[in-house]
C-alpha positions as CSV (number, residue, x, y, z in Angstrom):
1,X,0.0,0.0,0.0
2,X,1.6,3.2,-1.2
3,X,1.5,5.8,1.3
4,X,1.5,10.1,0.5
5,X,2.9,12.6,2.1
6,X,0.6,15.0,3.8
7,X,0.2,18.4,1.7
8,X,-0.4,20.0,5.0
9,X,1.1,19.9,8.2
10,X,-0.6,18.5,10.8
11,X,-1.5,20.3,14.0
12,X,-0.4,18.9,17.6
13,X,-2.5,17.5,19.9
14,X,-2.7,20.2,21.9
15,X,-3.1,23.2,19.5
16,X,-6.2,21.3,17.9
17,X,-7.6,21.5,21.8
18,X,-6.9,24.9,21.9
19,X,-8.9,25.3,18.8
20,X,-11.9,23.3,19.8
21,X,-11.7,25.4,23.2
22,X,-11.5,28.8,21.4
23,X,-14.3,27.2,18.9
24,X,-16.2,26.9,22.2
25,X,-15.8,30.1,23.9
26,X,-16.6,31.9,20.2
27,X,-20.0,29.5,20.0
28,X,-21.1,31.2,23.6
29,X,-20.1,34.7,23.2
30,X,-21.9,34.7,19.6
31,X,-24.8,32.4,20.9
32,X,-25.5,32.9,24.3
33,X,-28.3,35.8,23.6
34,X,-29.9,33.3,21.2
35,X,-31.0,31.5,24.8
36,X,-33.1,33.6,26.5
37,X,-36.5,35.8,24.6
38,X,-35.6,39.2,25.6
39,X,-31.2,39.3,24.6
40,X,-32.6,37.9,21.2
41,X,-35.6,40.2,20.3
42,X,-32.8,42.8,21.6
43,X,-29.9,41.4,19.2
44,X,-32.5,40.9,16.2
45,X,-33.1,44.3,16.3
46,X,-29.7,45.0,16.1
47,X,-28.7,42.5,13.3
48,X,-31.5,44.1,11.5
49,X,-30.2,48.0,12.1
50,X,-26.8,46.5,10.8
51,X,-28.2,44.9,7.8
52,X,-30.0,48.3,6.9
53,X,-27.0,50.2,7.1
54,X,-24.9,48.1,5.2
55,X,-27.5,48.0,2.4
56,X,-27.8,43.9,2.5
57,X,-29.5,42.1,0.4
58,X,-32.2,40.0,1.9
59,X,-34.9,40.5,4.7
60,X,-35.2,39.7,8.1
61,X,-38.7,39.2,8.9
62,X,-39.8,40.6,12.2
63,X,-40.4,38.1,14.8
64,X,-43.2,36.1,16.1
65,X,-43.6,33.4,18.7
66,X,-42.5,30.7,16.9
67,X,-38.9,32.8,15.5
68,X,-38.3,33.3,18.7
69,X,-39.3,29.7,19.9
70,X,-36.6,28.2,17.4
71,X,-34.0,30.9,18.2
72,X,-34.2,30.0,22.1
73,X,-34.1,26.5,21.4
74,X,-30.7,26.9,19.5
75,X,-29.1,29.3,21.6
76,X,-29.5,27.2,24.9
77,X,-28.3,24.0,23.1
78,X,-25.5,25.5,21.5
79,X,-24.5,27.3,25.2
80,X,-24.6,23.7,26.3
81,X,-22.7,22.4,23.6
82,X,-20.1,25.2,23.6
83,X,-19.6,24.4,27.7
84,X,-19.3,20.8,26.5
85,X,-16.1,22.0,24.4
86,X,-14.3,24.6,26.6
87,X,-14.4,22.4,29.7
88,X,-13.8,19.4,28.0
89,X,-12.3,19.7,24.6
90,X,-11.5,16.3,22.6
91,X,-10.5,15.1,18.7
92,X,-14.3,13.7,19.3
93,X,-16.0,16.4,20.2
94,X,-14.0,18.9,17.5
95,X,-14.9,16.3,14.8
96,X,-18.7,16.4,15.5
97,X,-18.5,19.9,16.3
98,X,-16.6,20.5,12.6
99,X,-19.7,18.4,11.1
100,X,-22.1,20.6,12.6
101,X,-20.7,24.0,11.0
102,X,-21.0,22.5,8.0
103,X,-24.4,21.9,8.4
104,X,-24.9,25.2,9.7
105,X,-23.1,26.5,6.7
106,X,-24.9,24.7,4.4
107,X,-28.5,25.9,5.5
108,X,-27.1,29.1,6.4
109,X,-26.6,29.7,2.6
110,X,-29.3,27.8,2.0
111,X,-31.3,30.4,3.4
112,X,-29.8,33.5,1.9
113,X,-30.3,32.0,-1.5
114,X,-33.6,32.0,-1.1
115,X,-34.1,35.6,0.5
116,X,-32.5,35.6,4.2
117,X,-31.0,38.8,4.9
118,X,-26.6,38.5,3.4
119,X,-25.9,39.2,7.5
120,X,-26.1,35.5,7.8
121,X,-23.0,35.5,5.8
122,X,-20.9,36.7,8.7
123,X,-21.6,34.0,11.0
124,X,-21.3,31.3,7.8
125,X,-17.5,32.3,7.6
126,X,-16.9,31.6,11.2
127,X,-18.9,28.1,10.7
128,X,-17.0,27.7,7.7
129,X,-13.3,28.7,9.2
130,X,-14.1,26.4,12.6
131,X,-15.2,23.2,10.3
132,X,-12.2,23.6,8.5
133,X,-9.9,23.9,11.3
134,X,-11.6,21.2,13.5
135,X,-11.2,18.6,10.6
136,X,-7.5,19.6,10.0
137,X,-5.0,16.5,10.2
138,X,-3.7,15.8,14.0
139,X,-0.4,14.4,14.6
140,X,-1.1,11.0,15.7
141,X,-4.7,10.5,15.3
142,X,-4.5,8.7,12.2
143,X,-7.8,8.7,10.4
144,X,-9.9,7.6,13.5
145,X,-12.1,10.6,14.0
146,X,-14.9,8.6,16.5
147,X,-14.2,6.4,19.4
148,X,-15.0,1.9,19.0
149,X,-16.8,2.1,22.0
150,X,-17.5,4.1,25.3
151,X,-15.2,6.9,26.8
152,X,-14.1,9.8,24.1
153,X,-11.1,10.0,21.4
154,X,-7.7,11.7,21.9
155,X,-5.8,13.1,19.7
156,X,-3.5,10.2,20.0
157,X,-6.2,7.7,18.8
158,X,-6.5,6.4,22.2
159,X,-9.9,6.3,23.8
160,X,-10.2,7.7,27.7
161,X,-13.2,6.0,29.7
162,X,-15.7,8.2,30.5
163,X,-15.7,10.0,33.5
């Protein structure tokens, strides 16, 4: 079996931490006012003056129960999800959180093509930049990006039991 050299270098196990970390902290600062009614009926407003002033394409429709439903909903899993990552940070957890973005990406744009205000656009490139990043090679990790059984993945390819 003929093996390549990698094009890119890989990053060490404990800069790819950092990175699912600082993924993390970015995911609360930018989503925590998604959790609660009256932070995101304040920053909607505010993504909306933006919008307007930088002449985006797009609308953003004012909000009713059910926007605001869906927006809480997000924000208080992603605060959960982003605590998951700064406390505990793991190739597992960057690798699922790297397939997310792109998902998030993907309907993101999704959405704009079909009339969402262009603001979206500034959170896709930090969705965009973190997926990238957290699926970058890591030294030692091989291609093994989930764990055979209980306990989580690190960077090494060994898995940790749960704690």
């Amino acid at each position: 079996m003929a093996t390549f050299p990698a094009t890119f270098p890989a990053f060490s196990e404990s800069r790819y931490l950092r990175i699912v970390r600082a993924s993390g902290w970015y995911d609360l600062l930018v989503t925590w006012p998604f959790a609660l009614p009256w932070t995101f009926a304040w920053l909607y407003a505010q993504l909306g003056l933006a919008a307007q002033a930088l002449a985006l394409p797009g609308t953003l429709h004012p909000l009713d129960t059910t926007h605001m439903l869906l927006a809480n909903l997000l924000g208080s899993v992603v605060v959960v999800w982003s605590a998951a990552r700064i406390a505990a940070p793991s190739l597992l957890l960057g690798r699922l959180d790297g397939v997310a973005r792109f998902l998030f990406a993907a309907w993101q744009i999704y959405a704009v093509a079909h009339g969402a205000s262009a603001i979206v656009l500034g959170f896709t490139a930090f969705e965009l930049l973190f997926g990238v990043l957290q699926w970058w090679r890591v030294a030692g990790a091989g291609l093994t990006a989930c764990p055979p059984g209980p306990g989580h993945l690190t960077a090494r390819g060994a898995v940790r039991a749960a704690t």
